[in-house]
N, C-alpha and C positions, 0 to 999 in steps of 0.2 A: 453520472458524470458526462458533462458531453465537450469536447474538445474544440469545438465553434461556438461555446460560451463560452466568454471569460469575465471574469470581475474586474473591475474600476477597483483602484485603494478604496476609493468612496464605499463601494459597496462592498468591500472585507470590512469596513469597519464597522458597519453594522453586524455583518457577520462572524467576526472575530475580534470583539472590540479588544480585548487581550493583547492584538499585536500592535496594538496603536497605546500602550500604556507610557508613559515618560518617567515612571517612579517602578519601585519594586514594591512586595506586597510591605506593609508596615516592621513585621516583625522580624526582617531577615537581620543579618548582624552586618555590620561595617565591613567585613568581609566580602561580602557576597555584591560579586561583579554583574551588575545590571547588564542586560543584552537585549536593546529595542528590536525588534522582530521587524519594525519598520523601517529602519535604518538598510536590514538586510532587503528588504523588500523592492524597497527603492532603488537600491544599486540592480538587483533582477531584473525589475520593470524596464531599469532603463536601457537595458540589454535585450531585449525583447522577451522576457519572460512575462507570462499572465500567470495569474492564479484559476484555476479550472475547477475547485473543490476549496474548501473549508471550512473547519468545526471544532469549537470550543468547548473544553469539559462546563458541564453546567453542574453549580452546587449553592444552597441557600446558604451555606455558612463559609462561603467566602466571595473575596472581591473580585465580580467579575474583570476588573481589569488586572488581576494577576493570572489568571486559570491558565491552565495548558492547555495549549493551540495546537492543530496541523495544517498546512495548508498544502495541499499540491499543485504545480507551476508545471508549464509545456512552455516551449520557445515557438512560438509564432510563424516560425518559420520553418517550422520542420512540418512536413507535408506528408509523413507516413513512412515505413517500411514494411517490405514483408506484405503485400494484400493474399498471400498465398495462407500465412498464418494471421488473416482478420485485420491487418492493417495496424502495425504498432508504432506508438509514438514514446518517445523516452519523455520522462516525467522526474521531476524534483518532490519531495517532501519535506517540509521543512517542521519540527514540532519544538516547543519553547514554553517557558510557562515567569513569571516571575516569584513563586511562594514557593520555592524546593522540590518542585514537582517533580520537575525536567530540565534536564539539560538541553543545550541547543542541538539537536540533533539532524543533520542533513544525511538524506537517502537516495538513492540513482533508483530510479522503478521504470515499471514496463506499463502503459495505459494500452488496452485493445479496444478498436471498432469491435461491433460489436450488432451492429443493424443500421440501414440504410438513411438513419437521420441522427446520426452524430454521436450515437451514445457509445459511451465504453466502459468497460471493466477497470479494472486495478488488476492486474497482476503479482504486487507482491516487490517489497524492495532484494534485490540482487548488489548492492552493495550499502553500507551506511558509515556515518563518519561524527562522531561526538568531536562538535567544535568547542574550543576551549574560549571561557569567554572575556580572557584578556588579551587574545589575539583573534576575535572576529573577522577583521576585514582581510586578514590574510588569510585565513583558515578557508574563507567562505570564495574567496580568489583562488586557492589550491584545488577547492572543490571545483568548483566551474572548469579550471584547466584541464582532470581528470574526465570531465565529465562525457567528451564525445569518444575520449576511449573506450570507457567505460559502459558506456551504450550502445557502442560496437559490439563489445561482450555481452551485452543483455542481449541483442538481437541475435547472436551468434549461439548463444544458449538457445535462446528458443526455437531457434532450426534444427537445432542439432537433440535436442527433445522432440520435435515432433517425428524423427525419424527413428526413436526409443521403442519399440514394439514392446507392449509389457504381457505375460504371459498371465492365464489365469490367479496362477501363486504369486506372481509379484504384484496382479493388481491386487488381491485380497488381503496382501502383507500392506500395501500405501492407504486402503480403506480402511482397515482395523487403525494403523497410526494415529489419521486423519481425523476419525470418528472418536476415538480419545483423547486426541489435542485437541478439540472441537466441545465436545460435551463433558469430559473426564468421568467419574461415576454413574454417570448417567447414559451413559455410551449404550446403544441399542440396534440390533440389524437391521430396523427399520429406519435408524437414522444412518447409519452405512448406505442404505437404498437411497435414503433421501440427498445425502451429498452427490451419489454418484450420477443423479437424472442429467442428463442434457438437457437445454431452454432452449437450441439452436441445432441444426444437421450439422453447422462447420464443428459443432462441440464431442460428434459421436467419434467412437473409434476408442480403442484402448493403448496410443500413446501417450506415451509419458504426459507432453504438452496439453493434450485434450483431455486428460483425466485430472493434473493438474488446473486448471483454466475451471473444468465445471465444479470440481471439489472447493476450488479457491470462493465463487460465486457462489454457491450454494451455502457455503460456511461463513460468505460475507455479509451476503445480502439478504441472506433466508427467503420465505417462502417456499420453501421445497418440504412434501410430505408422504410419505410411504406405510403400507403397511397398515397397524394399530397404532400410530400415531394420533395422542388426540388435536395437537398443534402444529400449525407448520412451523418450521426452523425460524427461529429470531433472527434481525437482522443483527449484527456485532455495530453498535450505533456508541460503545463507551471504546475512549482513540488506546489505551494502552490494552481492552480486549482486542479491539482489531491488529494491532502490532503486533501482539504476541502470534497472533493468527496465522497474519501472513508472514512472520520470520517461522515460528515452528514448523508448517506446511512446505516452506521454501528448504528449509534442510530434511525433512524428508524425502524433497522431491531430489536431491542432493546424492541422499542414500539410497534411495531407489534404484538412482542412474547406478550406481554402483554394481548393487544386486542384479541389474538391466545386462550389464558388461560384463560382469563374473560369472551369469550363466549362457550370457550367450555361444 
């Protein structure tokens, strides 16, 4: 994800032809309140919002113009916070589908720099809001109103995590979590190892944020290998594994601060 790219609608559409659909899938009932993705899109863009990310569930046995979409958006104008924690920028996510999938769902997230030619992480949504979809354009108007508070909050969380010291037992308690919200039966100390590498020196250190940050990447983006591993870590490339990902990871890190605070 790099934060000095952004897409043209022209080119989401090629990208997530789903949110450019004008019908719902065939077989929904009379009931079921159509919510163009582009409608919402358009009101964004025209507020300085880009899309910086985007990806559509792919399936042979149904209509790519219904599938469930996510796109994530940055305002244009927002030039960074924090270069002390990698330079974070507050981020939108928006995911919708039109065949039952999904609801229209907006999330306030954290994107990080992340190296010196643009690229960033995801950090994980810190707040999210199911819009209802016979009230879109106000729902989606309440959101935006919330939203520079609310990213106030995010940044103020991640300072106040990176000053978290986690001690051997609380990190071994967030890596056991991690490593079976991540793998579940399959959960192995090597893959513990492999969540916990750093990619970067700003990633070393055992707080809260920096163990969070490499655990969140490592279980996002895979690549990471340790030990008797014969594979390295998959990237999480299907959108409701990655969601689960980063909501379960984000309340651990939740309960962490907890056990963080109670034993200090």
């Amino acid at each position: 994800m790099n934060p000095t790219k952004t897409f043209s609608l022209d080119q989401l559409r090629n990208l997530v032809p789903a949110a450019f659909a004008d019908k719902p899938a065939d077989f929904v009932s009379d009931k079921y309140t159509f919510v163009k993705t582009v409608d919402v899109l358009d009101d964004l863009y025209s507020k300085g919002w880009q899309a910086v990310t985007a990806v559509q569930a792919r399936s042979r046995k149904s209509d790519p113009l219904t599938e469930k979409h996510t796109i994530v958006l940055r305002n244009q104008a927002d030039q960074g916070q924090m270069p002390e924690l990698g330079e974070l920028f507050a981020g939108l996510r928006m995911t919708n589908s039109h065949n039952h999938t999904s609801k229209f769902v907006g999330a306030h997230e954290l994107l990080r720099l992340i190296c010196g030619n643009g690229m960033t992480v995801n950090e994980g949504n810190f707040g999210k809001y199911d819009i209802r979809h016979d009230m879109i354009t106000e729902d989606v108007r309440t959101i935006m109103q919330r939203f520079q508070s609310q990213s106030q909050k995010q940044m103020a969380t991640a300072l106040e995590w990176n000053n978290l010291e986690m001690t051997q037992e609380v990190l071994n308690s967030f890596l056991i979590g991690a490593t079976n919200l991540r793998f579940g039966d399959k959960a192995t100390l090597d893959k513990t190892t492999a969540l916990n590498r750093y990619r970067r020196w700003g990633d070393e250190g055992n707080t809260l944020w920096k163990v969070f940050n490499r655990v969140q990447e490592n279980g996002m983006q895979g690549g990471a290998k340790a030990g008797e591993m014969k594979r390295k870590v998959r990237a999480l490339t299907n959108i409701d594994a990655a969601q689960a990902w980063n909501d379960g990871l984000r309340d651990i890190a939740y309960e962490t601060k907890k056990l963080i605070l109670a034993t200090a």
